[in-house]
N, C-alpha and C positions, 0 to 999 in steps of 0.2 A: 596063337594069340587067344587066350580064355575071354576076351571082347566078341571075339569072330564066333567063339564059339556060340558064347550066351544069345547071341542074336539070332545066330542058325536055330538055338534050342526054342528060342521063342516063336520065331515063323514058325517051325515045324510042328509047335504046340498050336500056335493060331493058324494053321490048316487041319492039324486036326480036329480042331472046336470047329472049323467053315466047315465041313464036310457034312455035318447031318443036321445043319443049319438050312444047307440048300436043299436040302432032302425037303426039308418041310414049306419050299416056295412052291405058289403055286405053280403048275405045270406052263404057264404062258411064261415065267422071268424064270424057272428053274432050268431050262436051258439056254437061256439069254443071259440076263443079266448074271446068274448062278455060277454058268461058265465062265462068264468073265472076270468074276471075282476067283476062283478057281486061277483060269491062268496066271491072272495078275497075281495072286500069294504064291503059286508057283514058279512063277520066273522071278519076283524078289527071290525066294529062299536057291534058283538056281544063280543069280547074281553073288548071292552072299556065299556061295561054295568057291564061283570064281574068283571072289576075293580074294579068298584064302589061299588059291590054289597060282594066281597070278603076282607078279613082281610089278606092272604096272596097274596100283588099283585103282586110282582113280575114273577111271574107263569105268569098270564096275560098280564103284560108289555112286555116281552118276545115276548109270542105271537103277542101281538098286533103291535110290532117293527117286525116281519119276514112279518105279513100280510103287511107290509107299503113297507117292503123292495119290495115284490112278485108283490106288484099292479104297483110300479113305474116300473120294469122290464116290466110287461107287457102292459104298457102306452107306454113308447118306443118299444115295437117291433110291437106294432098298428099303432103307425107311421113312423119306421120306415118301416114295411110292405106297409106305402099308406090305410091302412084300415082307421083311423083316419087321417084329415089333419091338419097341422103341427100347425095352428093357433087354434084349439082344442086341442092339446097336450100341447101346451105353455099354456092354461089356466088349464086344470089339471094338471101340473106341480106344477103351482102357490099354486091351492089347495094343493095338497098334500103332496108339502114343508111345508106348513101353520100347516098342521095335524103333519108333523114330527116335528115342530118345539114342539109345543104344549106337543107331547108323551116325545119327548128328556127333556124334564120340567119335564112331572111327572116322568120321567125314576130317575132323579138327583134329585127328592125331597124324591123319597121312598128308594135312597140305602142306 
């Protein structure tokens, strides 16, 4: 499905834009908060493999929409904490409106 994929292509862009983002937290939220955005972009984009890769997707979709839900929470408390500044937040926003837009698709084509 070139849906699955676009989605995959775009997490794995917005992990690699998160990557030298938390590089430049300071060392108190770079391995707290930093990681946690970390896993959470990485278990969405491992959700959205199992999408593909599974017949029953809704199990995944599921997931894949809490981990979406969990990373925008913790995008806003990065700036609002001052950890991230706000012009880096507004562009992971973007991204990861893009991703919910994308999931919200396969959400309403698999019910």
């Amino acid at each position: 499905m070139i849906d699955d994929l676009k989605l995959y292509k775009e997490t794995y862009d917005f992990l690699l834009w998160l990557y030298p983002e938390i590089k430049k937290f300071p060392k108190s939220e770079k391995y707290t908060l930093g990681e946690r955005l970390k896993n959470t972009t990485e278990s969405l984009l491992l959700n959205i493999v199992l999408i593909n890769k599974n017949k029953s997707k809704q199990e995944y979709l599921k997931k894949a929409d809490l981990d979406l839900g969990l990373l925008r929470i913790l995008l806003r408390l990065s700036s609002d904490l001052k950890v991230m500044p706000f012009k880096k937040y507004e562009i992971a926003s973007k991204k990861v409106n893009d991703m919910g837009n994308l999931l919200g698709g396969l959400i309403k084509t698999f019910k």
